[in-house]
Structure formats: C-alpha cells, structure tokens
Backbone and ligand atoms as CSV (ligand in chain L), in Angstrom:
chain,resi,resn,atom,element,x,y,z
A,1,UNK,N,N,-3.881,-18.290,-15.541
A,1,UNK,CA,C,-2.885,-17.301,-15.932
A,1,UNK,C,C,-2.387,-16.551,-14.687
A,2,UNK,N,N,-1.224,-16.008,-14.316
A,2,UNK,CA,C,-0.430,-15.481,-13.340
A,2,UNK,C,C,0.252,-13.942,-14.511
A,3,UNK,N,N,-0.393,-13.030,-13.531
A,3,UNK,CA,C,0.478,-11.311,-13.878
A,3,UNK,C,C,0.963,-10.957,-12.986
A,4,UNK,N,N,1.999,-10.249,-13.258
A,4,UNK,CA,C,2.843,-9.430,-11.631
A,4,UNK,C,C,2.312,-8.107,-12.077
A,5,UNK,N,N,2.689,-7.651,-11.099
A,5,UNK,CA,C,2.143,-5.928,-11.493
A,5,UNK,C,C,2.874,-4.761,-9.928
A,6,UNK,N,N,3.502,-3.914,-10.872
A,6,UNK,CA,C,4.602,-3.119,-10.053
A,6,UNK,C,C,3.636,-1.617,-9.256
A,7,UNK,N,N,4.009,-1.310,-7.981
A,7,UNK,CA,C,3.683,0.194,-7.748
A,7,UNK,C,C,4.456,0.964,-7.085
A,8,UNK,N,N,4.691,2.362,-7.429
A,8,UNK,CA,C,5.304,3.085,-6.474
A,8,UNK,C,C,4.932,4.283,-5.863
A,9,UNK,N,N,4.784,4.699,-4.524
A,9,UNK,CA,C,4.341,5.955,-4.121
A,9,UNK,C,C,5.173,6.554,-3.650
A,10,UNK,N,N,5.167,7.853,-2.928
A,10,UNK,CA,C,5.771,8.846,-2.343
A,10,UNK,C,C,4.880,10.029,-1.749
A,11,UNK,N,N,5.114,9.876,-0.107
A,11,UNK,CA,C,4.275,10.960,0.243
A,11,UNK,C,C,5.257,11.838,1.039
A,12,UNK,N,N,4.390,13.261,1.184
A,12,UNK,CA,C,5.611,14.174,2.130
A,12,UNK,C,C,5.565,14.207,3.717
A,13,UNK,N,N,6.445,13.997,4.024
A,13,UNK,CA,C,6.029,13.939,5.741
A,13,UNK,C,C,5.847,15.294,6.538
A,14,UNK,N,N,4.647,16.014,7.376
A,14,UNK,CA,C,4.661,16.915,7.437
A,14,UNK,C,C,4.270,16.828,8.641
A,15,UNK,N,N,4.429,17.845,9.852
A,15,UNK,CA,C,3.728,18.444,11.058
A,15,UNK,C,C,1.843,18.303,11.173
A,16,UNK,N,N,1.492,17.772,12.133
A,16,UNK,CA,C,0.043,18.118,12.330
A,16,UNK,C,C,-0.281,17.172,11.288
A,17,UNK,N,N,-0.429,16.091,10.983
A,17,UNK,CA,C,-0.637,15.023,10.400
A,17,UNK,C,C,-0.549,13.735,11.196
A,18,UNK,N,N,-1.559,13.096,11.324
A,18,UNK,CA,C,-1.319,11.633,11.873
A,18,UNK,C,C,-0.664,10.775,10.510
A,19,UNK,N,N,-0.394,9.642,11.455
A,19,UNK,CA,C,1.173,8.866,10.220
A,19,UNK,C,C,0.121,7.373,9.923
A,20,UNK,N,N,-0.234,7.556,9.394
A,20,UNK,CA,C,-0.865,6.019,8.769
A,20,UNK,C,C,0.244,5.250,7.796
A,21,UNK,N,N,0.137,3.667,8.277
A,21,UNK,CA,C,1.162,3.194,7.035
A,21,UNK,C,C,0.470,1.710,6.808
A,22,UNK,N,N,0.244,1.208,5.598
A,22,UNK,CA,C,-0.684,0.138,5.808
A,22,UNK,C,C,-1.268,-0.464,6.568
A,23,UNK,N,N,-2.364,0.652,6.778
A,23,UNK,CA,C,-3.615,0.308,7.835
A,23,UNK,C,C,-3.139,0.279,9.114
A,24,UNK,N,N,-1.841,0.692,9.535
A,24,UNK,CA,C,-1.742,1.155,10.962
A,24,UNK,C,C,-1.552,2.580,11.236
A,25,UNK,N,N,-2.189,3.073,12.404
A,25,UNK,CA,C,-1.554,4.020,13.005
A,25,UNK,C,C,-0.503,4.350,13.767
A,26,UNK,N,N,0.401,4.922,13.182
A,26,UNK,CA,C,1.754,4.812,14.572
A,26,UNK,C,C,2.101,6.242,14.903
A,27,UNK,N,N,2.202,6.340,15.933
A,27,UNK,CA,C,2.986,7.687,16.995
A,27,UNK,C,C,3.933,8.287,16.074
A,28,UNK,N,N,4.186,9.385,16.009
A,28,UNK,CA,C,5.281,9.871,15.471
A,28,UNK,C,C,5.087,11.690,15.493
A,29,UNK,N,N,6.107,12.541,15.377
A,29,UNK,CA,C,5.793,13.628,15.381
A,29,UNK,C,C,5.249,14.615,14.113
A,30,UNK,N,N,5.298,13.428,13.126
A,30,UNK,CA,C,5.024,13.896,11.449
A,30,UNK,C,C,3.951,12.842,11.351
A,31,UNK,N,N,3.227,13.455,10.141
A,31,UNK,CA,C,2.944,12.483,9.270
A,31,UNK,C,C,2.085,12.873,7.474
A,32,UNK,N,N,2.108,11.586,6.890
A,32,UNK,CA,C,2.039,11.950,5.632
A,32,UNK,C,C,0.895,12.991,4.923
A,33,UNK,N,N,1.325,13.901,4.094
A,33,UNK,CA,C,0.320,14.728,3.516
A,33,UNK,C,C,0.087,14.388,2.378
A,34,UNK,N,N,-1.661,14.180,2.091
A,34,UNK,CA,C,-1.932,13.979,0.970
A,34,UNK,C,C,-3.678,14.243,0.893
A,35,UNK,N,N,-4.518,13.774,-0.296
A,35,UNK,CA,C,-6.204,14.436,-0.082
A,35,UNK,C,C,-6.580,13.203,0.812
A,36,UNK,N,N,-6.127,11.657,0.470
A,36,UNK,CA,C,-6.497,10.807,1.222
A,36,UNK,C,C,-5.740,10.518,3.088
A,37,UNK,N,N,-5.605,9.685,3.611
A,37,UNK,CA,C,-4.810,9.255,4.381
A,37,UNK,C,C,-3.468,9.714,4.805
A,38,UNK,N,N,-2.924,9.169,2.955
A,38,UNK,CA,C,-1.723,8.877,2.444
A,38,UNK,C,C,-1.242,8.074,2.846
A,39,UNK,N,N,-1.521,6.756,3.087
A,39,UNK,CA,C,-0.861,6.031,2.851
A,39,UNK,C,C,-0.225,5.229,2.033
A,40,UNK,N,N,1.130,5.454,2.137
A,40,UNK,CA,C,1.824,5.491,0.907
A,40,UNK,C,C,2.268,3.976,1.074
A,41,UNK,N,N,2.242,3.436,1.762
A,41,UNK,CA,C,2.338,1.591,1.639
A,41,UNK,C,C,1.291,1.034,0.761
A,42,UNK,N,N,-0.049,1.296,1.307
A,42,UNK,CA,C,-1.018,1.138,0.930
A,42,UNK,C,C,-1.479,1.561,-0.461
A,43,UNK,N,N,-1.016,2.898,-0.751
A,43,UNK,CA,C,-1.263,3.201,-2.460
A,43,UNK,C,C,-0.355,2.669,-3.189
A,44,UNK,N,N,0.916,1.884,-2.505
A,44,UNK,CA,C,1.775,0.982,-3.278
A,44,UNK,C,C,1.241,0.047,-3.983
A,45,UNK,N,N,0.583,-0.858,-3.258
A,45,UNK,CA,C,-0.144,-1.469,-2.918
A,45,UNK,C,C,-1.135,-2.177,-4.092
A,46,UNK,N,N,-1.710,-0.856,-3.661
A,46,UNK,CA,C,-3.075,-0.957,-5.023
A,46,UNK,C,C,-2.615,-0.273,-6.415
A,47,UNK,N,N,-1.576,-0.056,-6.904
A,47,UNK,CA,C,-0.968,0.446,-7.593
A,47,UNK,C,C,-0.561,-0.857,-8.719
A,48,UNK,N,N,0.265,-1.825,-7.577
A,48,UNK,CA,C,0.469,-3.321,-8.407
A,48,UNK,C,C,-0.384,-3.825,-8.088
A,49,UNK,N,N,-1.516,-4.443,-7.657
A,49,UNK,CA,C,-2.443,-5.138,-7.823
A,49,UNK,C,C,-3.446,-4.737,-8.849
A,50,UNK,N,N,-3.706,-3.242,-9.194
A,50,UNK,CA,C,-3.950,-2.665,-10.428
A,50,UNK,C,C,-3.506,-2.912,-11.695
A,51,UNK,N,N,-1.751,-2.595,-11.637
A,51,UNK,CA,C,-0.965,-2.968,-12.781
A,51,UNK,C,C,-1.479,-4.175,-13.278
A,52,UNK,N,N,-1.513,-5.634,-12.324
A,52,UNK,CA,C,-1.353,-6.613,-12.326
A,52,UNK,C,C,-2.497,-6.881,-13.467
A,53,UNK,N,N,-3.316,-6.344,-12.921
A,53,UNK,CA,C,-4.595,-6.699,-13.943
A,53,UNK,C,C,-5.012,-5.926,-14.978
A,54,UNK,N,N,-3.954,-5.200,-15.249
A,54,UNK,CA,C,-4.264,-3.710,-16.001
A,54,UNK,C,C,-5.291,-2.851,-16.227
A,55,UNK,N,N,-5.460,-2.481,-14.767
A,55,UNK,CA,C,-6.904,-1.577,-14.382
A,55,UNK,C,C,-6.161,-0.629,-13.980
A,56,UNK,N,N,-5.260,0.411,-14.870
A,56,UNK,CA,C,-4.693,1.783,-14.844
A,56,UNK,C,C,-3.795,2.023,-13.542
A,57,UNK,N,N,-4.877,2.729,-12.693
A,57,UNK,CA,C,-4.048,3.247,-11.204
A,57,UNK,C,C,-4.700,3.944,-10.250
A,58,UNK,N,N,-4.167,3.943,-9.265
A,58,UNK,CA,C,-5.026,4.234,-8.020
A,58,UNK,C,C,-5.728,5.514,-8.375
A,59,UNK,N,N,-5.384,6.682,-8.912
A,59,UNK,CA,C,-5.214,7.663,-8.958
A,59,UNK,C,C,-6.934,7.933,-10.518
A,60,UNK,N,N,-6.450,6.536,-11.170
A,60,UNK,CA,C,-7.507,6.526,-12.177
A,60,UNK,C,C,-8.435,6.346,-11.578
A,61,UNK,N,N,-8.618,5.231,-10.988
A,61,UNK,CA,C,-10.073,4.896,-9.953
A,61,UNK,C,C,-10.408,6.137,-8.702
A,62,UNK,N,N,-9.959,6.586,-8.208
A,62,UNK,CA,C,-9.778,7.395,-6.949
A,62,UNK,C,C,-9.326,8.619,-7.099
A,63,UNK,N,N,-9.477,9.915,-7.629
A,63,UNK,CA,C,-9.244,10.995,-8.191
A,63,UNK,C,C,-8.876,11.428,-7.270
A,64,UNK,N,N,-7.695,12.350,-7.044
A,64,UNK,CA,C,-7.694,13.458,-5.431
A,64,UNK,C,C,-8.142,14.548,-5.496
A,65,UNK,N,N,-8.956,15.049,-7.199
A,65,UNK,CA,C,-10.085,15.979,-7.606
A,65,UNK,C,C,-11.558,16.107,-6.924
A,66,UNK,N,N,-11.643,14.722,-6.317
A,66,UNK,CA,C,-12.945,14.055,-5.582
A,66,UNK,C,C,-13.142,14.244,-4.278
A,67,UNK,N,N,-13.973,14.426,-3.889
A,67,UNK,CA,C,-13.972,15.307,-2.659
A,67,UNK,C,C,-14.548,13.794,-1.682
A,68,UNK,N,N,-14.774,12.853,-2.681
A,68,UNK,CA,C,-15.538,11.841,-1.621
A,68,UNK,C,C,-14.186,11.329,-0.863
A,69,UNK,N,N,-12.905,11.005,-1.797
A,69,UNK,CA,C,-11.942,10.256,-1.227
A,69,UNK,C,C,-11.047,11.696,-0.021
A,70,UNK,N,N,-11.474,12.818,0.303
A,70,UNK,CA,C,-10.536,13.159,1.196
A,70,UNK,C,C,-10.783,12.942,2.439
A,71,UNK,N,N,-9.689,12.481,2.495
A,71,UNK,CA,C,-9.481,11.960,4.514
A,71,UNK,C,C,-9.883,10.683,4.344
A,72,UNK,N,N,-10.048,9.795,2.893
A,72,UNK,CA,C,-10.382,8.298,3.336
A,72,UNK,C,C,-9.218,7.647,3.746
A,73,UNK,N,N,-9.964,6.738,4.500
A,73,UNK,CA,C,-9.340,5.756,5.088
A,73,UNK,C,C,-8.608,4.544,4.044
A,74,UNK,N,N,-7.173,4.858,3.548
A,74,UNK,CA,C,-6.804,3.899,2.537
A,74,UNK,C,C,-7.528,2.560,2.816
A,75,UNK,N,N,-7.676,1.772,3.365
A,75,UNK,CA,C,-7.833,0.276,3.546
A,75,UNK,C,C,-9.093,0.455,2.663
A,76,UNK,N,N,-9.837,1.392,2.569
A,76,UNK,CA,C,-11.370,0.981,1.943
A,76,UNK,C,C,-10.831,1.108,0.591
A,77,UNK,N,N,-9.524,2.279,-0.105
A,77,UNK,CA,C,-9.564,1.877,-1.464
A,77,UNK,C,C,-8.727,0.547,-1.837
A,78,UNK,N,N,-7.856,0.154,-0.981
A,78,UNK,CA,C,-7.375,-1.157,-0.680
A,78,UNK,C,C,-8.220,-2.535,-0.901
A,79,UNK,N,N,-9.377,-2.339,-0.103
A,79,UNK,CA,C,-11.028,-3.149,-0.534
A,79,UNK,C,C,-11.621,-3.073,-1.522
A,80,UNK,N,N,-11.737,-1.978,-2.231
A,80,UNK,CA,C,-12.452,-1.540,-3.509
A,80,UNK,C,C,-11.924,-2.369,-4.624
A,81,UNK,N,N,-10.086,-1.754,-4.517
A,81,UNK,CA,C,-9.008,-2.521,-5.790
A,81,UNK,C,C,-9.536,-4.368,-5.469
A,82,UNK,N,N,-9.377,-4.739,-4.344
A,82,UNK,CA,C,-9.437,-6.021,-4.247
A,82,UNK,C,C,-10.629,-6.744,-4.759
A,83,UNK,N,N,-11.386,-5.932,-4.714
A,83,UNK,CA,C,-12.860,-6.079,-5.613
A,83,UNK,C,C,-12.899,-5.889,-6.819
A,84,UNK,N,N,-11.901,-5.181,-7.794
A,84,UNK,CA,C,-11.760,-4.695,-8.697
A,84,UNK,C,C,-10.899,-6.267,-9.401
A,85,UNK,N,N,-9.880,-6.424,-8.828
A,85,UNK,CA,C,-9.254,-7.739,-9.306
A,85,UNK,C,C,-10.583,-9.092,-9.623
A,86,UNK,N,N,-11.453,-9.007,-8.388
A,86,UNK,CA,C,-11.756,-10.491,-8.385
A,86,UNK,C,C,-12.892,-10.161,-9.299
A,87,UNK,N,N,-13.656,-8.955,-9.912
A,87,UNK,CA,C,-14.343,-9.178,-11.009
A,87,UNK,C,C,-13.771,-9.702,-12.093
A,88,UNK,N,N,-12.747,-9.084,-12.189
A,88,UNK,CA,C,-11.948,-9.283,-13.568
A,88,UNK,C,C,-11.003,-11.000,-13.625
A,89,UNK,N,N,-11.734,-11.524,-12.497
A,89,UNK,CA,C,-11.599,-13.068,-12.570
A,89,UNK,C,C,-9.854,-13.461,-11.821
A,90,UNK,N,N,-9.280,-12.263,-10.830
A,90,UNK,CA,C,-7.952,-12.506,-10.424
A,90,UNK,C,C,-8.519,-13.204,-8.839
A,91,UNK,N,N,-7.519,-13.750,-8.699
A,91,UNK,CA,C,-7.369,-13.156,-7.148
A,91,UNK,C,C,-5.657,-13.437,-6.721
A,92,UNK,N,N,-5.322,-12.489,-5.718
A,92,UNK,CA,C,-3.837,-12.535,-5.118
A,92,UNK,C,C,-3.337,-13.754,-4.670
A,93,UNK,N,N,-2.020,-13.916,-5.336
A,93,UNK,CA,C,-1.354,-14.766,-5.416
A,93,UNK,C,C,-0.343,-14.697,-4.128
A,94,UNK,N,N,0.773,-13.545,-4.223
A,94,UNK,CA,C,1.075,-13.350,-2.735
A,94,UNK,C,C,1.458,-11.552,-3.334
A,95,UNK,N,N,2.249,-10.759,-2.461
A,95,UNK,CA,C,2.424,-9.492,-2.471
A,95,UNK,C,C,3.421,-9.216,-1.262
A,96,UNK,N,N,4.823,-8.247,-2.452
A,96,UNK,CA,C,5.841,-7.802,-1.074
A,96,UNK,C,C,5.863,-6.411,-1.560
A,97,UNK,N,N,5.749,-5.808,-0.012
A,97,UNK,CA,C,5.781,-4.409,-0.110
A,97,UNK,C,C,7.157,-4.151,0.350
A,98,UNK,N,N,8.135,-3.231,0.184
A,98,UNK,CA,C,9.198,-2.209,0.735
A,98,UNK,C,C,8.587,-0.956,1.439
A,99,UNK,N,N,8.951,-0.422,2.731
A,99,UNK,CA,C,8.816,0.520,2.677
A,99,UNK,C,C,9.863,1.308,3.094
A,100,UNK,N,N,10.536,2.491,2.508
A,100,UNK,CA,C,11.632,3.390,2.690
A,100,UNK,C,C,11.400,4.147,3.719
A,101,UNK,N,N,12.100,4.560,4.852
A,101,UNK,CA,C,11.903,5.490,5.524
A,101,UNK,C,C,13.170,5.268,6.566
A,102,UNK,N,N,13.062,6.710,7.314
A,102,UNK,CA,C,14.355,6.732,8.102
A,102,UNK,C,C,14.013,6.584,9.232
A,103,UNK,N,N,12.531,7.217,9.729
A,103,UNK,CA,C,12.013,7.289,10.821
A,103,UNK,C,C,10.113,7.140,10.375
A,104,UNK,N,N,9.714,6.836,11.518
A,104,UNK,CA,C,10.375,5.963,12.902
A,104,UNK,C,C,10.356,4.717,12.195
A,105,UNK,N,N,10.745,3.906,13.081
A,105,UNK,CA,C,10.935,2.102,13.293
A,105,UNK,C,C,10.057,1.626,12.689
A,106,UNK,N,N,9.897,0.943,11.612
A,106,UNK,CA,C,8.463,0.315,11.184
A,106,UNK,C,C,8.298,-1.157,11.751
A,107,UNK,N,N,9.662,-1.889,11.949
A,107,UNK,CA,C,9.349,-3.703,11.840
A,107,UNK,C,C,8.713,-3.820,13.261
A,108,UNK,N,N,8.545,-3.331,14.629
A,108,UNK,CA,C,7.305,-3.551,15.531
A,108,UNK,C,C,6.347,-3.621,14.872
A,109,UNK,N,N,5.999,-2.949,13.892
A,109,UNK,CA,C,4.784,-2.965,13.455
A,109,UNK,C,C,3.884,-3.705,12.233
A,110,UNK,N,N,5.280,-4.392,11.822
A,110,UNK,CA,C,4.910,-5.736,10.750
A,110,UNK,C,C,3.824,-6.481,10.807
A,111,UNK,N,N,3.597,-7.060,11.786
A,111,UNK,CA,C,2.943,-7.847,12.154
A,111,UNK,C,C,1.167,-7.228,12.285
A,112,UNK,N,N,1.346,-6.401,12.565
A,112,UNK,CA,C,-0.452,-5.728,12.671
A,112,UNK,C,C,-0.175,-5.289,11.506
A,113,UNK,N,N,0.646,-4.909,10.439
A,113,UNK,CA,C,0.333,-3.984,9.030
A,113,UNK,C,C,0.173,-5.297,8.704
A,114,UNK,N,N,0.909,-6.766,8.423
A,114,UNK,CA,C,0.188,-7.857,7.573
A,114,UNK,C,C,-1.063,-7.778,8.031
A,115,UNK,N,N,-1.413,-7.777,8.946
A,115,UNK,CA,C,-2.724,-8.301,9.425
A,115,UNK,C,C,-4.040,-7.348,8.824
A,116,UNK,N,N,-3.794,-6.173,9.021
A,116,UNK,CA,C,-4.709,-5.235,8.192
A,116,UNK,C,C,-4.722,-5.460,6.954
A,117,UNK,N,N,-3.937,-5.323,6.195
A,117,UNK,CA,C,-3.532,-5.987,4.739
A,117,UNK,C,C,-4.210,-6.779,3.796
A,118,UNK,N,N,-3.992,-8.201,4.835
A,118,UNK,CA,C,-4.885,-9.387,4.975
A,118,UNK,C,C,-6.206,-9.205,5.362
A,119,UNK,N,N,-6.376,-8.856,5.894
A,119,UNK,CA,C,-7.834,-8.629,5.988
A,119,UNK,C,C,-8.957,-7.723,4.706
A,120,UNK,N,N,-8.043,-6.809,4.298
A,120,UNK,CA,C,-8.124,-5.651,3.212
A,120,UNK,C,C,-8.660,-6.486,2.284
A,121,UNK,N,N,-7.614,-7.320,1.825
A,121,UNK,CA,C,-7.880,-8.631,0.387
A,121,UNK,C,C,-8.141,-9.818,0.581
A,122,UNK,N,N,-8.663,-9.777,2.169
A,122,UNK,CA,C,-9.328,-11.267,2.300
A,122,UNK,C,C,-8.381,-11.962,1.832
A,123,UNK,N,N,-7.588,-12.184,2.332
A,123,UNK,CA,C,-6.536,-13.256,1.982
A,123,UNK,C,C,-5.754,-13.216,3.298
A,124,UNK,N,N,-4.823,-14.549,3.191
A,124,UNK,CA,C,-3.978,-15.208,4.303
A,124,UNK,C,C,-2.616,-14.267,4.415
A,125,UNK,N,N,-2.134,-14.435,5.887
A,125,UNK,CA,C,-1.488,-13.154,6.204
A,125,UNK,C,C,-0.184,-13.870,5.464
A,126,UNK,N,N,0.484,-14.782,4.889
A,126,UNK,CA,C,1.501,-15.303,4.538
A,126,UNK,C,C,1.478,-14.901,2.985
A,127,UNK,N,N,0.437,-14.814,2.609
A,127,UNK,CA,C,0.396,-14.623,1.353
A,127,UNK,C,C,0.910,-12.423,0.901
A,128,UNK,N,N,0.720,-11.868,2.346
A,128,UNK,CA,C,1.708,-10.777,2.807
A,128,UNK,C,C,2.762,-10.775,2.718
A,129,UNK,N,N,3.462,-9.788,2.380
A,129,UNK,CA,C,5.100,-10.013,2.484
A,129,UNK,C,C,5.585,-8.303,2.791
A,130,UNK,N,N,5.670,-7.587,4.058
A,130,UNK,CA,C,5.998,-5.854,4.288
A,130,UNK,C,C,7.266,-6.324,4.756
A,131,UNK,N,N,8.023,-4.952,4.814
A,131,UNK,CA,C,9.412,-5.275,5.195
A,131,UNK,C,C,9.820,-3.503,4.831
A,132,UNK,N,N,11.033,-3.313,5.612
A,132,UNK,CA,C,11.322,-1.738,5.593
A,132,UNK,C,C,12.998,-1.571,5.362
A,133,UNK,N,N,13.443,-0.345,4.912
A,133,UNK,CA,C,14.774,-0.418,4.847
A,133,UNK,C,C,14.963,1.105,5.110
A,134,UNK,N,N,16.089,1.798,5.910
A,134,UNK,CA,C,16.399,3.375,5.658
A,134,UNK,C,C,17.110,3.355,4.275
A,135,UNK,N,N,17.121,4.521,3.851
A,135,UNK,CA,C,17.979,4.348,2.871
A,135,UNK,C,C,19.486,5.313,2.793
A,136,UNK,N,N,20.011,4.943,4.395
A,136,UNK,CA,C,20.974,5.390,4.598
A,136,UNK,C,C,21.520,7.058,5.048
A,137,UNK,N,N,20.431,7.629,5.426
A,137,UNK,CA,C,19.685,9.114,5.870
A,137,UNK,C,C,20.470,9.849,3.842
A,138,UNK,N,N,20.279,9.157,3.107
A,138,UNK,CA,C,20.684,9.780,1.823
A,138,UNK,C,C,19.220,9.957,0.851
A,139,UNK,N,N,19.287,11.165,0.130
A,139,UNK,CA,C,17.690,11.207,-0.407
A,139,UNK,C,C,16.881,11.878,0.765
A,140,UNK,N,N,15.674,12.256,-0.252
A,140,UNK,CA,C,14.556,12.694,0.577
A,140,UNK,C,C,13.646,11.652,1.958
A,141,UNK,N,N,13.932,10.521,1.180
A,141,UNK,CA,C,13.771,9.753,2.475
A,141,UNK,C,C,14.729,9.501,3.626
A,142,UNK,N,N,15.785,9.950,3.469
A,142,UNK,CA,C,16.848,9.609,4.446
A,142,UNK,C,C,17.028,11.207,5.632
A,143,UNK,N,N,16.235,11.936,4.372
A,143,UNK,CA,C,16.549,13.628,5.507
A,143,UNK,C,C,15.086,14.220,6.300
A,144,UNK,N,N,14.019,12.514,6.066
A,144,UNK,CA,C,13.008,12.673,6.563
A,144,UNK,C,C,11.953,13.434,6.205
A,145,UNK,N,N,11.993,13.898,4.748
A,145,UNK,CA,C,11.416,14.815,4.387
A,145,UNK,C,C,10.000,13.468,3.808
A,146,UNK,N,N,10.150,12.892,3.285
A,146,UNK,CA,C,9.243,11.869,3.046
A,146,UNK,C,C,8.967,10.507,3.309
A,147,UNK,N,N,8.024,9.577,2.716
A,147,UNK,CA,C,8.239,8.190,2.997
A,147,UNK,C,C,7.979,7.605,1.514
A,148,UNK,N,N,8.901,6.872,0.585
A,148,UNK,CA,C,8.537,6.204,-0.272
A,148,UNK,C,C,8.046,4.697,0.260
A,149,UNK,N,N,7.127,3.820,-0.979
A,149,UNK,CA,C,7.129,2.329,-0.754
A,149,UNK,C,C,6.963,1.278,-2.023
A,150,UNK,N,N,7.443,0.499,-2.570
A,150,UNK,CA,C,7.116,-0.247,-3.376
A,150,UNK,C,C,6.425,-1.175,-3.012
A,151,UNK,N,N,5.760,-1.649,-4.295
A,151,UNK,CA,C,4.903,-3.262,-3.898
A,151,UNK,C,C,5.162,-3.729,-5.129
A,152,UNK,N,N,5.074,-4.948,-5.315
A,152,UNK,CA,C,4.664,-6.156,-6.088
A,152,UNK,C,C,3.858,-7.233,-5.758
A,153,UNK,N,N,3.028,-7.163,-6.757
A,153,UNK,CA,C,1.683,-8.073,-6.286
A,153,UNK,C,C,1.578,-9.272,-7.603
A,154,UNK,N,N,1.686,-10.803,-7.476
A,154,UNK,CA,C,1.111,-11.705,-8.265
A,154,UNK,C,C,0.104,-11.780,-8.335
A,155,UNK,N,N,-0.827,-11.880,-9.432
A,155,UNK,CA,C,-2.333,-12.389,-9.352
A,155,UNK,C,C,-2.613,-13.771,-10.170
A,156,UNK,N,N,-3.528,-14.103,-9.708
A,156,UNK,CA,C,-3.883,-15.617,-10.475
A,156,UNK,C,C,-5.398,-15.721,-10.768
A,157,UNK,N,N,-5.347,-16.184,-12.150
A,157,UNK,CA,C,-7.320,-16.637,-12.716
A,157,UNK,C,C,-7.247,-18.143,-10.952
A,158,UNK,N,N,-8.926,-17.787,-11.366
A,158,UNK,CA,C,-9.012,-18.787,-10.116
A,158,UNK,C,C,-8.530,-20.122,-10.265
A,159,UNK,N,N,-8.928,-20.808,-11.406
A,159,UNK,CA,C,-8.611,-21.818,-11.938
A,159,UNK,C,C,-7.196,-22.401,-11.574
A,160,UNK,N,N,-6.033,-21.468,-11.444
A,160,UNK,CA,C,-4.638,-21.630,-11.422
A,160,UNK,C,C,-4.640,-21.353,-9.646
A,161,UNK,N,N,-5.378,-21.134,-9.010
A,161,UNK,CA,C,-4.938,-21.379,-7.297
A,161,UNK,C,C,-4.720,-22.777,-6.456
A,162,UNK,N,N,-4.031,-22.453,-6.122
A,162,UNK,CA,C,-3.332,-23.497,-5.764
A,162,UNK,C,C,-3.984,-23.973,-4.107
A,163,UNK,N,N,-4.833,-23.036,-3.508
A,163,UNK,CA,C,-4.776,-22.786,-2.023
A,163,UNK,C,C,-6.049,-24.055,-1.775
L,1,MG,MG,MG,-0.398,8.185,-2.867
C-alpha cells in the first residue's frame, strides 16, 4: 500500500537566534523562534510523513509544553517520526519539501540539507527532493518576518518497495 501525507509549518524569524533549516546551520542575522530549534523545513517534514501514516502531528508526539524537547535538535524528532513510520510497517517512498523565504539564499545549501535529511530517515539522498522559492517580498515571508515550508512525503508497506 502507498499514502501521501501533507505538512505545513511557519516559524518567526527573530534577532539572537541561530537559523537552522533542515539540519543545516546557516549564517544569517535572524533566526527562527520557537521551544525547539525550529526548524521549520524539518517540522514540515515530519508533519507529512506523520499524515502519511496517520500518526496525528509533530506537535502530538512532541509537545512544546515539554520541557525535554526545548532547544532540541529537530533531526532527532525527524529520527523518532522515522521510527514511528517503520513500526507501523511504512517506510519512505520519496519526499519534496518547499521552502518559502526571501532571505537568505537557501539552494547553496541543498545539497548538505538532502544529505542530513537522508541520513535522518536512513534513506537515499534521491529519494530527497528540497527546493526554495521567495515569494516575491509579498506576505510575511516576503517582508522577512518569517520562514514558511511545505513537504510531501510518499510512504510504502515494505512489501510494495521497489529499491
Ligand atoms: Mg514548527
């Protein structure tokens, strides 16, 4: 059997914050506020790979009431969800993330965010799919006030892998 499963986040970009964005760190003079990381690629992320299998949402598993998840390092709840799928007999099929933002530059950094990613869900970096767009300095993402990101994630019973 094959499920898709949709996510969307939104974090605020703020002063005195380092900028994490799926599992990278990048330079910048902002970065996202939230109890975790915030990374908002990354809670995309696990958002549809959640959907996918209908195990609620990041937010169900990972409370920001919880004092264990502040300041975690997204990639570990990234690991957790991916653990969460393959009990429930999935594993990732492939996954494309969007991420919105005006600043800074994300596509240098494609290439090490698949790679963290991939590594996250133990899976092949092709089976990745990140990619970025401004959205025209219009919206809260365009006046820099935040960073949105979507994902979509396929999953597959093992039986149906093809790899
Ligand atoms: Mg979030």
């Amino acid at each position: 059997m094959m499920r898709v499963g949709l996510g969307f986040d939104v974090h605020r970009l703020v002063e005195g914050r380092e900028l994490w964005l799926a599992g990278v760190k990048i330079e910048h003079d902002k970065g996202l506020l939230g109890h975790s990381d915030a990374d908002v690629a990354i809670h995309a992320l696990c958002d549809a790979l959640l959907g996918a299998a209908s195990l609620r949402d990041i937010g169900y598993h990972f409370p920001d009431t919880d004092p264990r998840y502040k300041g975690i390092d997204s990639r570990k709840l990234l690991r957790q969800v991916a653990l969460l799928i393959g009990q429930k007999g999935y594993r990732l099929a492939n996954c494309d993330i969007t991420i919105c933002c005006e600043q800074p530059k994300i596509n240098p950094h494609v290439p090490a965010m698949i790679e963290q990613l991939a590594q996250c869900m133990q899976c092949r970096a092709e089976q990745v799919s990140l990619k970025a767009t401004t959205t025209e300095r219009l919206g809260f993402t365009g006046r820099g006030e935040g960073i949105a990101a979507y994902a979509v994630a396929l999953i597959e019973t093992e039986s149906e892998a093809t790899s």
